[in-house]
C-alpha positions, 0 to 999 in steps of 0.5 A: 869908501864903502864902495871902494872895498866892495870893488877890491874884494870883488875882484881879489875874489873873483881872481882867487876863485878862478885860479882854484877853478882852472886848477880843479878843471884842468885836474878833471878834464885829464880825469875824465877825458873831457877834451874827447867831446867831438865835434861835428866835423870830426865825426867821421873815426880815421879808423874807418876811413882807412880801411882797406876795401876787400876784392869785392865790395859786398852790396848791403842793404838797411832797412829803416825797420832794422835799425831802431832805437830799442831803449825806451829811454826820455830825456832826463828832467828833475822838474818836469816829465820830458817826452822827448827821447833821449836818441835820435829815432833814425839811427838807421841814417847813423849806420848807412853813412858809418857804411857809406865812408867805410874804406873813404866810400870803396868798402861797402856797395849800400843800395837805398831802401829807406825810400824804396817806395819813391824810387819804385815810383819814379822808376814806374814814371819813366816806364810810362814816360817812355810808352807814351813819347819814346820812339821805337828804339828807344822803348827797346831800351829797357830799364836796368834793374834794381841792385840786390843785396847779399847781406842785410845789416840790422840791429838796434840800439839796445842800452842807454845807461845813465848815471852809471858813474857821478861825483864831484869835488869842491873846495871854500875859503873865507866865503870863496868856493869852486866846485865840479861835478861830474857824469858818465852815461853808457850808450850800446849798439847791437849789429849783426850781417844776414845773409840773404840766400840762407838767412844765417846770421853770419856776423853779430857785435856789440859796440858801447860808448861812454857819454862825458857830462861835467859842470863846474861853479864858483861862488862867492859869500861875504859879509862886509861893513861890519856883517851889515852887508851881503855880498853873494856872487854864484857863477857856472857852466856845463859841459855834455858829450852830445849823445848823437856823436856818441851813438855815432861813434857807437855805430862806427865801431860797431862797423868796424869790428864787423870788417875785421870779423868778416876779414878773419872769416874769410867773407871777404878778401884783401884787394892786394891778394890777387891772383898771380897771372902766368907768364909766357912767351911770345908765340905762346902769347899770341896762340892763346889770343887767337 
């Protein structure tokens, strides 16, 4: 008998505090934007895809040294000291792929410096590999030099903010109780374009996204047989906006802010703006060809 009444309240319980809980969370999620998490395979913004490519795609350089993360922050524990970062340490990665499929990959000219050091030895292999085996003609063939950049990218990551906003709500009856708890973080991104004849910094922006963390938990407390037994079940999860994504998203930004700029400044001109050629007739035409 006793088993029997434990069985039905545990499950008129369970399905009272789920009804509640769906309704605090799905009041939440439209709160807070929870349903924004991205997932890896959206990383990439739609808004940087469709950029139009400029005339000219300016050739760019990232230095690894360039692109750093400069906030110092660790992980947060309350129980233990945590030596991992909070960021990833190669933001750098982040911003060359943000520039690689800006305009689906027509925009920027990125040429490799993160391995420079590999490439110059491998380019030093080939020329010796060519003084040793090549015949005469092909030693005459030189190998083609490294593409310069014009401008270099550099910038760090410069806050990561954490608790700026936390709450929660909850709600008991008669032993049954849900509640959520909720936390925003604030990661910003600092970019700004050099050029590389005079040094000028030409371009600088900043580019800030908010990190969405929530958990929610049900629970159940009763007593039953006259207050001689204790039932007490406790349930929850958590949900976190993955910081990487977030400083993804943070560099996306930041990249496409710096097109728009360079389009107001005129670094860089539209690919349909073309220059319109004169017309002429045929024994014009063929006076000019020669």
């Amino acid at each position: 008998m006793a088993q029997s009444r434990l069985l039905q309240f545990l499950l008129v319980a369970s399905l009272s505090s789920c009804s509640i809980f769906d309704q605090y969370a799905d009041t939440y999620e439209q709160r807070f934007k929870a349903n924004d998490v991205v997932r890896i395979d959206e990383l990439q913004s739609q808004y940087l895809l469709d950029v139009k490519p400029p005339l000219v795609s300016p050739v760019v350089a990232v230095y690894p040294s360039a692109f750093t993360d400069q906030t110092g922050q660790r992980k947060s524990n309350s129980e233990f000291a945590l030596f991992s970062t909070a960021i990833t340490q190669s933001p750098n990665t982040l911003l060359i792929r943000a520039l690689k499929h800006a305009g689906k990959g027509e925009f920027f000219r990125v040429v490799e410096r993160v391995g420079l050091d590999n490439l110059t030895k491998e380019r030093q292999l080939i020329r010796s590999a060519r003084e040793q085996f090549a015949t005469d003609e092909e030693k005459k063939k030189k190998l083609s030099p490294l593409l310069f950049a014009g401008v270099l990218l550099e910038g760090a990551v410069i806050s990561y903010d954490s608790n700026l906003t936390t709450g929660g709500m909850g709600a008991r009856y008669l032993g049954i109780g849900t509640s959520i708890q909720y936390r925003e973080d604030n990661i910003t991104v600092s970019l700004r374009m050099v050029s590389v004849a005079t040094g000028e910094i030409l371009i600088e922006v900043l580019s800030q996204k908010t990190i969405f963390s929530y958990g929610k938990s049900e629970d159940v407390f009763k007593f039953i047989e006259m207050g001689t037994e204790l039932v007490e079940i406790e349930l929850g999860n958590s949900r976190n906006e993955s910081t990487t994504i977030a400083l993804m998203k943070a560099i996306e930004g930041a990249v496409l802010e710096l097109i728009t700029i360079g389009y107001d400044r005129g670094f860089w001109k539209h690919a349909e703006i073309q220059i319109k050629k004169p017309t002429c007739d045929d024994d014009d035409c063929l006076a000019i060809r020669g």
